[in-house]
PDB file of N, CA, C and O in Angstrom:
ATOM      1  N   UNK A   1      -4.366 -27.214  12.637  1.00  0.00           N
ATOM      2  CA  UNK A   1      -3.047 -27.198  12.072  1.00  0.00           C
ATOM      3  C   UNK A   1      -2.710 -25.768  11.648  1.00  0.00           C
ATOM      4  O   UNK A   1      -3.455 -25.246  10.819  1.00  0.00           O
ATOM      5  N   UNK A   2      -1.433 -24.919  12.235  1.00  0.00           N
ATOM      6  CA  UNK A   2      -1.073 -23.847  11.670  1.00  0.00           C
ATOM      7  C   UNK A   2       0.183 -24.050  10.598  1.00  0.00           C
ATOM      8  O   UNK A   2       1.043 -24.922  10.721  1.00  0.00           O
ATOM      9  N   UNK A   3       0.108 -22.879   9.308  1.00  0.00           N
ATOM     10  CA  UNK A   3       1.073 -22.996   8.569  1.00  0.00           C
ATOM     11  C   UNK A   3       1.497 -21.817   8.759  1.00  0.00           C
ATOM     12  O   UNK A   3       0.814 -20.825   8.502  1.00  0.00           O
ATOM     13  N   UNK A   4       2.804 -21.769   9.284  1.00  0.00           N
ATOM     14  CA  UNK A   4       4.046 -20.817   9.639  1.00  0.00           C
ATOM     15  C   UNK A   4       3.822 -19.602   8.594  1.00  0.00           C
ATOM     16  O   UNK A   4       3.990 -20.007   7.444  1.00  0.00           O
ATOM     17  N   UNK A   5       3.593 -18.652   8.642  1.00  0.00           N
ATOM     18  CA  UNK A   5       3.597 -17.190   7.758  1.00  0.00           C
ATOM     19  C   UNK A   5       1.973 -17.208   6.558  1.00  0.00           C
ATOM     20  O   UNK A   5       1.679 -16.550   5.560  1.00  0.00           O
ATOM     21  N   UNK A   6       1.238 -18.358   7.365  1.00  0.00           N
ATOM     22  CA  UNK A   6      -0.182 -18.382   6.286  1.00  0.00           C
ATOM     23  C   UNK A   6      -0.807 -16.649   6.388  1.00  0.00           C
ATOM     24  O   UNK A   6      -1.062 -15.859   5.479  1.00  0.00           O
ATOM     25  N   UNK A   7      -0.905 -16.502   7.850  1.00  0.00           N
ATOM     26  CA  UNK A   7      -1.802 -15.559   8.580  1.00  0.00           C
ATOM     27  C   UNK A   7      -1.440 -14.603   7.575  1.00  0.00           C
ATOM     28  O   UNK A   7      -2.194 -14.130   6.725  1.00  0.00           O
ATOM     29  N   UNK A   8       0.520 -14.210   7.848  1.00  0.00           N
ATOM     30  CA  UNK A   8       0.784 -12.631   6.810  1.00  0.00           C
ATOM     31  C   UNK A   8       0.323 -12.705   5.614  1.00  0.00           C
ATOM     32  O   UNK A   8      -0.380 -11.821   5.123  1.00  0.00           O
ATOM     33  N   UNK A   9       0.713 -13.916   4.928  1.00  0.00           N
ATOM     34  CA  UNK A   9       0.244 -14.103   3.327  1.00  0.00           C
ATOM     35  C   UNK A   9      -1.109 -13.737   3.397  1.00  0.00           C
ATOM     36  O   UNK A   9      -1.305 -12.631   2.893  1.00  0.00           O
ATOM     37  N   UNK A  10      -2.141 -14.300   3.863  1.00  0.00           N
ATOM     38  CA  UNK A  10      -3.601 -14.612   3.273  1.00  0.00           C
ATOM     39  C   UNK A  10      -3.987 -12.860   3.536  1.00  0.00           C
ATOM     40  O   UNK A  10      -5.002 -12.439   2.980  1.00  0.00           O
ATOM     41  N   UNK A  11      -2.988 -11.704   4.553  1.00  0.00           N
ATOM     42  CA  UNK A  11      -3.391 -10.548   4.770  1.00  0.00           C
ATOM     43  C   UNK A  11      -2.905  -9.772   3.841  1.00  0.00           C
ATOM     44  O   UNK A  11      -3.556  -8.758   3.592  1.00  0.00           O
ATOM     45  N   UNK A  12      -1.859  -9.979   3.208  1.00  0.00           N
ATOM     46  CA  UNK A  12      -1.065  -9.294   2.060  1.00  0.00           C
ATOM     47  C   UNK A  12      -2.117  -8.860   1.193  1.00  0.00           C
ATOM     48  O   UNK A  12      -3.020  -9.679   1.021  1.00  0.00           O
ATOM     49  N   UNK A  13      -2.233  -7.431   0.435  1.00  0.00           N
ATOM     50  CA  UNK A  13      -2.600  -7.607  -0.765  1.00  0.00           C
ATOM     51  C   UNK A  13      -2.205  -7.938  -1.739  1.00  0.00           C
ATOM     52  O   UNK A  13      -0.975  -7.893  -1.753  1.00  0.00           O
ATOM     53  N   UNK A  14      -2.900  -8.481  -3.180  1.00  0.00           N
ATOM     54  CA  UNK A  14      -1.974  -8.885  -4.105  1.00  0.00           C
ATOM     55  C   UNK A  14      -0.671  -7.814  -4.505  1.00  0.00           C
ATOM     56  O   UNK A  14       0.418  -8.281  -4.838  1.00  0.00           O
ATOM     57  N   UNK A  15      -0.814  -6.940  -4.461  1.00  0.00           N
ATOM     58  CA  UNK A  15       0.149  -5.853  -4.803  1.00  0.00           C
ATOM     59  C   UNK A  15       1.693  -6.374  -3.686  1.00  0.00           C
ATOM     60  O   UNK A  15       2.866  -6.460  -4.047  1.00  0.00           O
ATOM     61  N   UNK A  16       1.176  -6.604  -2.480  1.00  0.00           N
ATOM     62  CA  UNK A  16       2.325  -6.827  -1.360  1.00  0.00           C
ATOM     63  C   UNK A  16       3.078  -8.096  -1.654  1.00  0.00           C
ATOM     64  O   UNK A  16       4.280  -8.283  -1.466  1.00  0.00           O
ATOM     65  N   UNK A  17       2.025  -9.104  -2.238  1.00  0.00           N
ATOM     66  CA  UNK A  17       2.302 -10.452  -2.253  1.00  0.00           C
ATOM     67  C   UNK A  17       2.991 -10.392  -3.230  1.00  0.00           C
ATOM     68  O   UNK A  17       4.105 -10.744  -2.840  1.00  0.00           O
ATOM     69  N   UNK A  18       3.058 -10.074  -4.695  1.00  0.00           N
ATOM     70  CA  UNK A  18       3.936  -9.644  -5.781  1.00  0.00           C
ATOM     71  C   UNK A  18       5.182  -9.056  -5.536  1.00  0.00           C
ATOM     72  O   UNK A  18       6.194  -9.536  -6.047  1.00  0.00           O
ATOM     73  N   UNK A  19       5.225  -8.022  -4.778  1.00  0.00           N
ATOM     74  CA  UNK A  19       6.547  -7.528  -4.397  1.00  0.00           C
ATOM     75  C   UNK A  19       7.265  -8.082  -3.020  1.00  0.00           C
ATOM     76  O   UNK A  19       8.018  -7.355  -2.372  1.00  0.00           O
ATOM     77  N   UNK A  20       7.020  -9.178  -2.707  1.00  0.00           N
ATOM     78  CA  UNK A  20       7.213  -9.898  -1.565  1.00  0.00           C
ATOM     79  C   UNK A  20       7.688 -11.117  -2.437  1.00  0.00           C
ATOM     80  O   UNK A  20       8.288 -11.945  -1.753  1.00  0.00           O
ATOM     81  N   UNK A  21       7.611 -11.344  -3.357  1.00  0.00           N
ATOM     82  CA  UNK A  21       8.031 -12.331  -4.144  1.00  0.00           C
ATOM     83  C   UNK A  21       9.020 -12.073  -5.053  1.00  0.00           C
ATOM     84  O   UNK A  21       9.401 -12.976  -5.799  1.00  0.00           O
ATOM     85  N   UNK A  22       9.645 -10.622  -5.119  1.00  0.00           N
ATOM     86  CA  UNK A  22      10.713  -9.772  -5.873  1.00  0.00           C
ATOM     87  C   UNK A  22      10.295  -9.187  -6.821  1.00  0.00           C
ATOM     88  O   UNK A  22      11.069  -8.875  -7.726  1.00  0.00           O
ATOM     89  N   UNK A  23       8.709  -8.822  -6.883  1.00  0.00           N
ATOM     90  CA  UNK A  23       8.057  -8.171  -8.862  1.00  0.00           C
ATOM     91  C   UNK A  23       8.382  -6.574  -7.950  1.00  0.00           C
ATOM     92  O   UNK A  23       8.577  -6.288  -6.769  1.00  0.00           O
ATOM     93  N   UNK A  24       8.315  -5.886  -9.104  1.00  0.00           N
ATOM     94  CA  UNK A  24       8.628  -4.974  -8.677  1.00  0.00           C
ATOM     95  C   UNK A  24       7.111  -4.256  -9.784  1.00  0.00           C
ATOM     96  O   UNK A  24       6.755  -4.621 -10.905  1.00  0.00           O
ATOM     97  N   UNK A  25       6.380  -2.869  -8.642  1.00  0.00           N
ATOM     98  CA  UNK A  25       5.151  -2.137  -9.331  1.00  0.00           C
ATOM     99  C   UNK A  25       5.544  -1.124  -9.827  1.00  0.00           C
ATOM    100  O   UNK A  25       6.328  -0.573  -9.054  1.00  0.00           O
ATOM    101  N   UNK A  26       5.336  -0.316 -11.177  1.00  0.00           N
ATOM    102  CA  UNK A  26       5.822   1.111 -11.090  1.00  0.00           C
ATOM    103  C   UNK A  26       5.105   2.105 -10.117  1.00  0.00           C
ATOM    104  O   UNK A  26       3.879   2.104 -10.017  1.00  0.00           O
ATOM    105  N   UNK A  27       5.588   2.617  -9.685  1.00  0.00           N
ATOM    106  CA  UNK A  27       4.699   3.973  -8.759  1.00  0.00           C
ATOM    107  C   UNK A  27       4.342   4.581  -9.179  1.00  0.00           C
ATOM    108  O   UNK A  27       3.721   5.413  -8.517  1.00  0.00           O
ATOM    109  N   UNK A  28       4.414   4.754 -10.892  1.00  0.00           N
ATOM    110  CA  UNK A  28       3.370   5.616 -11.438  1.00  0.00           C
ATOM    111  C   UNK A  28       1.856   5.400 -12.079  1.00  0.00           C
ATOM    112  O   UNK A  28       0.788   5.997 -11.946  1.00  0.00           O
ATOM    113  N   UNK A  29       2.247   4.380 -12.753  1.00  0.00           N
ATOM    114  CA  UNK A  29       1.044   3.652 -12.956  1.00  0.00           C
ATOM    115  C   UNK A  29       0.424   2.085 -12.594  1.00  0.00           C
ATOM    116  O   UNK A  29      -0.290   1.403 -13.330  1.00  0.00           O
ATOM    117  N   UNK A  30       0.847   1.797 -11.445  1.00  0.00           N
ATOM    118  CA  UNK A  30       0.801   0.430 -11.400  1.00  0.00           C
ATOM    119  C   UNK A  30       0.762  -0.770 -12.224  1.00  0.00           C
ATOM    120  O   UNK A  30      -0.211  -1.518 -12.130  1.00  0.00           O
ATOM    121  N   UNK A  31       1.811  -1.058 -13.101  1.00  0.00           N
ATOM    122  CA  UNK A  31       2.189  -1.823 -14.531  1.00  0.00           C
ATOM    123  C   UNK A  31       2.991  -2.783 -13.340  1.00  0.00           C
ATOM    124  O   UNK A  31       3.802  -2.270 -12.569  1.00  0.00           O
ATOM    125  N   UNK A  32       2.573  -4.545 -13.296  1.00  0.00           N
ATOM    126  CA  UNK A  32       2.913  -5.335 -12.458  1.00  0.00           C
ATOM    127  C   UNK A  32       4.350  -5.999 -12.807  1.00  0.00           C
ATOM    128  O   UNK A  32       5.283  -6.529 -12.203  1.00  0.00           O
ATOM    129  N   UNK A  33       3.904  -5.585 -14.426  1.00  0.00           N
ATOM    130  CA  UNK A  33       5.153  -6.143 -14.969  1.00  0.00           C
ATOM    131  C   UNK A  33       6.828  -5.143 -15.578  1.00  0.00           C
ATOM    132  O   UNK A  33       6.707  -3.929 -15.741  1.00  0.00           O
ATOM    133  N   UNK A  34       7.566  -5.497 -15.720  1.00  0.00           N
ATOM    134  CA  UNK A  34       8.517  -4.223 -16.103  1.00  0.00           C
ATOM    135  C   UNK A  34       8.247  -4.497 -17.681  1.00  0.00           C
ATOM    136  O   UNK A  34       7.791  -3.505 -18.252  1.00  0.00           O
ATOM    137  N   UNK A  35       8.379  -5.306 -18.263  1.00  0.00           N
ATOM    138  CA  UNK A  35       7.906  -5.039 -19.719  1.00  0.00           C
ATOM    139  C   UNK A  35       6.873  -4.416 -20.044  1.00  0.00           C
ATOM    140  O   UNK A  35       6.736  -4.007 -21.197  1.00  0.00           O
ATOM    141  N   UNK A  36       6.151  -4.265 -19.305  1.00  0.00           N
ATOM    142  CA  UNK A  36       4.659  -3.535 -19.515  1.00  0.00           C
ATOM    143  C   UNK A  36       4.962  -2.103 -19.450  1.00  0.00           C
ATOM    144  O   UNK A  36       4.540  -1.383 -20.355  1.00  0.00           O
ATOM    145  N   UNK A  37       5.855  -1.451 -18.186  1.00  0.00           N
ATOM    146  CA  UNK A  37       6.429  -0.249 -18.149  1.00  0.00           C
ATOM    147  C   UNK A  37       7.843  -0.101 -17.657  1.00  0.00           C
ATOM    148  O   UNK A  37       8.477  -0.392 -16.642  1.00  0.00           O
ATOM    149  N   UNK A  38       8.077   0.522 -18.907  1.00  0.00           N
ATOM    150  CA  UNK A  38       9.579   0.694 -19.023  1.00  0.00           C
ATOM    151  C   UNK A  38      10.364   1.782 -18.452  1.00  0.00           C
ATOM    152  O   UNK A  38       9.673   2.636 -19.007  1.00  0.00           O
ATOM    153  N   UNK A  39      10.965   2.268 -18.004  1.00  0.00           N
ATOM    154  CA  UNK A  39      11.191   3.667 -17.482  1.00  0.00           C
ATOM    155  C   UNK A  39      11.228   5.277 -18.521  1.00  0.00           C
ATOM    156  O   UNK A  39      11.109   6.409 -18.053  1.00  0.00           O
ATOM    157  N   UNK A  40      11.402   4.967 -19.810  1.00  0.00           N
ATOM    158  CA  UNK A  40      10.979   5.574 -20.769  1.00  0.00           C
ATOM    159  C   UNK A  40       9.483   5.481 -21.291  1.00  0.00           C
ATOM    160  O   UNK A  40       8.899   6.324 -21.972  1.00  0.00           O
ATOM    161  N   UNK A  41       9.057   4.433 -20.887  1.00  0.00           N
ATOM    162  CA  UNK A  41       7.863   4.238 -22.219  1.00  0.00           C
ATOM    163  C   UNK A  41       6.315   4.485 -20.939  1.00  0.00           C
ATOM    164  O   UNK A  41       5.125   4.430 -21.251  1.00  0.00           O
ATOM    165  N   UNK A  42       6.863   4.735 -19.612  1.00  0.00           N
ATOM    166  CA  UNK A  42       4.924   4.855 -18.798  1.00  0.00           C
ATOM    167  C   UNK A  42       3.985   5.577 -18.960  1.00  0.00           C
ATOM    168  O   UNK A  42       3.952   6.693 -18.441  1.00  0.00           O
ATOM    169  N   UNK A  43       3.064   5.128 -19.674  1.00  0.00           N
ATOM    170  CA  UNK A  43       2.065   6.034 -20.275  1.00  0.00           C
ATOM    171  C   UNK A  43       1.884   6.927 -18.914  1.00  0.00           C
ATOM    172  O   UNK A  43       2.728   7.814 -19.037  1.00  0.00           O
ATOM    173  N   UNK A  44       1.434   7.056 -18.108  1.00  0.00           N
ATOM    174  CA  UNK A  44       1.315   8.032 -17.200  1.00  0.00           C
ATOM    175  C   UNK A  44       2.639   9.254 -16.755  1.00  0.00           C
ATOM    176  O   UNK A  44       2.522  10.272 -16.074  1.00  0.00           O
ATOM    177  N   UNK A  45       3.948   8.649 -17.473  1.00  0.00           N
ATOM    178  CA  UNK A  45       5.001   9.893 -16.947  1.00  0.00           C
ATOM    179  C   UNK A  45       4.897  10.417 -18.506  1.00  0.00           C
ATOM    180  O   UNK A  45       5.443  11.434 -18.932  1.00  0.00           O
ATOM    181  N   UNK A  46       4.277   9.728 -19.084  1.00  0.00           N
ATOM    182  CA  UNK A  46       3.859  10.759 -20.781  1.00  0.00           C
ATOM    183  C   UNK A  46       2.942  11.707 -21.265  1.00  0.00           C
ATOM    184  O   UNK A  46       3.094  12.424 -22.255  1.00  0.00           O
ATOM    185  N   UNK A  47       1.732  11.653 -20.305  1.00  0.00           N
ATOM    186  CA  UNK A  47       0.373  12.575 -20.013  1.00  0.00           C
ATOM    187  C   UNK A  47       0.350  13.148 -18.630  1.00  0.00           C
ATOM    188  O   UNK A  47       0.644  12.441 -17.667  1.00  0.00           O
ATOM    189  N   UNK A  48       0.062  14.209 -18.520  1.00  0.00           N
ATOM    190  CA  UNK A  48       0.460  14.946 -17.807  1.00  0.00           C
ATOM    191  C   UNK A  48      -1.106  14.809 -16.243  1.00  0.00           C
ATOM    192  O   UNK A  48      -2.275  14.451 -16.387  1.00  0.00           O
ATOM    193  N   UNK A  49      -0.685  15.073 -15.504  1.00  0.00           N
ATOM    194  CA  UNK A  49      -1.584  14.872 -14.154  1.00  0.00           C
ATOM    195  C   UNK A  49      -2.919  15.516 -14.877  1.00  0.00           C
ATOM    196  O   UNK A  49      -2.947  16.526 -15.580  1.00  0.00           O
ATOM    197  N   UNK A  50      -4.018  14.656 -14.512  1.00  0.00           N
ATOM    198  CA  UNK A  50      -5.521  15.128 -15.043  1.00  0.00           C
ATOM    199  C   UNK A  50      -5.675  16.234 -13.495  1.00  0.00           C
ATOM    200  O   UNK A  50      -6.100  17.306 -13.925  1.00  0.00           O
ATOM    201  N   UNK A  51      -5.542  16.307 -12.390  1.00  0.00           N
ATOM    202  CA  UNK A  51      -5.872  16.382 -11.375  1.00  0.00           C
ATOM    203  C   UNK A  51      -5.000  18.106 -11.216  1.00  0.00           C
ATOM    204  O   UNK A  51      -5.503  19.111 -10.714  1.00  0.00           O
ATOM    205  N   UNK A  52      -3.829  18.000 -11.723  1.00  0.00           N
ATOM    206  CA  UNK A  52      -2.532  19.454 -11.871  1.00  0.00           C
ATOM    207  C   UNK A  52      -3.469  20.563 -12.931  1.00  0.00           C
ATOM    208  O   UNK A  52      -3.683  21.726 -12.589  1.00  0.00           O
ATOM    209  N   UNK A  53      -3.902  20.056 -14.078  1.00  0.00           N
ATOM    210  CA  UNK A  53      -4.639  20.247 -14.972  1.00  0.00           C
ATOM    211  C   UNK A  53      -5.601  21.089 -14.356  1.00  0.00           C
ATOM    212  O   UNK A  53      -5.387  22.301 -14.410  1.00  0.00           O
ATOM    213  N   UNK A  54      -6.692  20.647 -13.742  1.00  0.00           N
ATOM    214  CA  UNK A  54      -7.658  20.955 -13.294  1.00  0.00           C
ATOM    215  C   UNK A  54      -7.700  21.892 -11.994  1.00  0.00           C
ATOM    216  O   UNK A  54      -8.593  22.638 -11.591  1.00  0.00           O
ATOM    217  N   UNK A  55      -6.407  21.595 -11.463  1.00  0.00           N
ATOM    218  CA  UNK A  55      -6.075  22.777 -10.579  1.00  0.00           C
ATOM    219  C   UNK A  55      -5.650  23.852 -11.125  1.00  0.00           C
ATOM    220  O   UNK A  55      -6.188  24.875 -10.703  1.00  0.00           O
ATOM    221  N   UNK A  56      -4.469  24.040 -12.325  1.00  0.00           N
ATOM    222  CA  UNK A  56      -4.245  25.399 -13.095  1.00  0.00           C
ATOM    223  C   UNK A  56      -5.600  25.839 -13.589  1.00  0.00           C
ATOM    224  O   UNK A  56      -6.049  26.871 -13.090  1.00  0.00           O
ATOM    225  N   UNK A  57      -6.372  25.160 -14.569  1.00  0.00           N
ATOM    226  CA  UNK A  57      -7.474  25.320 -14.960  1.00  0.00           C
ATOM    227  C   UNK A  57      -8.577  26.754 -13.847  1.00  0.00           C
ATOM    228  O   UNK A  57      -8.976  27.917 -13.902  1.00  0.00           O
ATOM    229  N   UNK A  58      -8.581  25.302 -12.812  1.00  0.00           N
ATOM    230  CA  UNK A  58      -9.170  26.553 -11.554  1.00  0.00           C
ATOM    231  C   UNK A  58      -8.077  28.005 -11.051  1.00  0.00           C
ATOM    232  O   UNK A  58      -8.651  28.975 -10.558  1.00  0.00           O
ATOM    233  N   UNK A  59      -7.000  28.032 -11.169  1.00  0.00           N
ATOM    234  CA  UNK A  59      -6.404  28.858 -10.859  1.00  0.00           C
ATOM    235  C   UNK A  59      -6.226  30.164 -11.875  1.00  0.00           C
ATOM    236  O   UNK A  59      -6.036  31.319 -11.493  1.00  0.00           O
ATOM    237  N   UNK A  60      -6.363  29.574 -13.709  1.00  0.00           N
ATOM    238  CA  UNK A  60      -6.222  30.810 -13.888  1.00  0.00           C
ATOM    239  C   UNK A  60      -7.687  31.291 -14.391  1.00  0.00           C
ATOM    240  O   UNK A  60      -7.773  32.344 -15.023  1.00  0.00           O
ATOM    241  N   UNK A  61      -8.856  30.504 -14.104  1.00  0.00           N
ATOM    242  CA  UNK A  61     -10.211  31.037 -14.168  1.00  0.00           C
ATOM    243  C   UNK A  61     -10.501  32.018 -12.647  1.00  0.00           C
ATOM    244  O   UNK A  61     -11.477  32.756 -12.784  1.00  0.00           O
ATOM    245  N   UNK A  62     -10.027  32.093 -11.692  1.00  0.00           N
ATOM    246  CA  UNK A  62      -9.846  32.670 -10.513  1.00  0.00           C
ATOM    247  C   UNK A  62      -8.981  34.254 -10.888  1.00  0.00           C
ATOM    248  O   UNK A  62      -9.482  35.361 -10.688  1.00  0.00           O
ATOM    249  N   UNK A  63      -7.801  34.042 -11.380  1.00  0.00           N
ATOM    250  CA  UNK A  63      -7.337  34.886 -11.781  1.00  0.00           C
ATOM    251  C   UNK A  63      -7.829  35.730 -12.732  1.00  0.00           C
ATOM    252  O   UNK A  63      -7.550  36.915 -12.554  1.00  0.00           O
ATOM    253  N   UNK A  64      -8.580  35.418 -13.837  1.00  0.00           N
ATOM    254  CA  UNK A  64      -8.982  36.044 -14.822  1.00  0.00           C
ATOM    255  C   UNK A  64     -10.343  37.104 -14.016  1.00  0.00           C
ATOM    256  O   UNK A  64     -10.472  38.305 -14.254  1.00  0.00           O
ATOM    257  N   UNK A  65     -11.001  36.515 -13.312  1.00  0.00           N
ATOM    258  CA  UNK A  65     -12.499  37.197 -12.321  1.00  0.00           C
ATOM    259  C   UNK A  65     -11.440  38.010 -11.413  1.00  0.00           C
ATOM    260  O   UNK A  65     -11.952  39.125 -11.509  1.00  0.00           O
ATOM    261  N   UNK A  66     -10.632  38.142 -10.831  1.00  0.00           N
ATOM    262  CA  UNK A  66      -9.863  38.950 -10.300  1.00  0.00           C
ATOM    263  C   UNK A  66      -9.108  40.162 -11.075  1.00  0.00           C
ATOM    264  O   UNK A  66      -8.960  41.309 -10.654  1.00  0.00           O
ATOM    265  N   UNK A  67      -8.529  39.452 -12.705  1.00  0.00           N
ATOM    266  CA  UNK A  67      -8.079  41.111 -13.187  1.00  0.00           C
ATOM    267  C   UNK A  67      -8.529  40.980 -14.643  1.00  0.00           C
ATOM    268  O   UNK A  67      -7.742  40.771 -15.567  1.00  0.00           O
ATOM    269  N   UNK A  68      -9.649  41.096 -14.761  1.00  0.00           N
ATOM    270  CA  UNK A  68     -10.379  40.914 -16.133  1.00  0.00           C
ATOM    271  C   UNK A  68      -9.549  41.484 -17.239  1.00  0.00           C
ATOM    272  O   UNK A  68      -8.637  42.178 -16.786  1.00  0.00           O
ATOM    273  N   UNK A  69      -9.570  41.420 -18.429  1.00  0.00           N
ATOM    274  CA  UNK A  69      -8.257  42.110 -19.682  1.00  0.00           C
ATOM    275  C   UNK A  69      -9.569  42.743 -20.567  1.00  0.00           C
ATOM    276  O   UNK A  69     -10.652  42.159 -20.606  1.00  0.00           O
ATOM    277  N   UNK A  70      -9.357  43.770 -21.129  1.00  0.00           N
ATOM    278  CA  UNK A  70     -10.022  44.765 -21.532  1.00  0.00           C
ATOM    279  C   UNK A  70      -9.805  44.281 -22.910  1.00  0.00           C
ATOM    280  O   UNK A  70     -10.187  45.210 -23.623  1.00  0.00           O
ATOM    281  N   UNK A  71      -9.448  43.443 -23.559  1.00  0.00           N
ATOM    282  CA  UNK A  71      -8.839  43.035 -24.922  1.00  0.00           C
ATOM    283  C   UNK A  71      -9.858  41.680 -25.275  1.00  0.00           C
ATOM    284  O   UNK A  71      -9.604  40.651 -24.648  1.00  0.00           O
ATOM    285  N   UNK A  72     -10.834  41.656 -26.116  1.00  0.00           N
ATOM    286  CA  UNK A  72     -11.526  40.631 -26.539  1.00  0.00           C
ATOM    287  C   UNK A  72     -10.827  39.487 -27.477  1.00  0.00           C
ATOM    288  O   UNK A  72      -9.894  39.639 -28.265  1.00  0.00           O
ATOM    289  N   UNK A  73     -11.629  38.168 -27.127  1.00  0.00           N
ATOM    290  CA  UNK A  73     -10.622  37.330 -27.823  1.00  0.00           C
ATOM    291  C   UNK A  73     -11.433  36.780 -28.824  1.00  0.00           C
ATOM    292  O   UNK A  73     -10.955  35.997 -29.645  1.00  0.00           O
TER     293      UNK A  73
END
């Protein structure tokens, strides 16, 4: 016995299957619900990229071995 659209469902991830049903995910932090994240309140558009961070981090430790400052801190 086949059930008409089982195959797509059972392949969906839950994430697809949720928004296939009208939920909508934030793209910033994956909050399933909108009360959970609000467009003001997403903890992730409130802390800043760990990953941006760690790239300036490397960029101005690169810079500093390139023009060292004669001024002790």
């Amino acid at each position: 016995m086949s059930i008409p659209g089982y195959d797509d469902w059972k392949l969906m991830t839950p994430e697809e299957d949720y928004e296939a049903r009208g939920g909508k995910i934030c793209p910033d932090c994956g909050a399933w619900d909108a009360s959970e994240c609000e467009e003001t309140s997403c903890p992730l558009r409130l802390e800043p990229d760990p990953d941006l961070i760690m790239e300036q981090r490397r960029e101005d430790r690169e810079f500093e071995a390139e023009h060292p400052s004669d001024e002790p801190f």
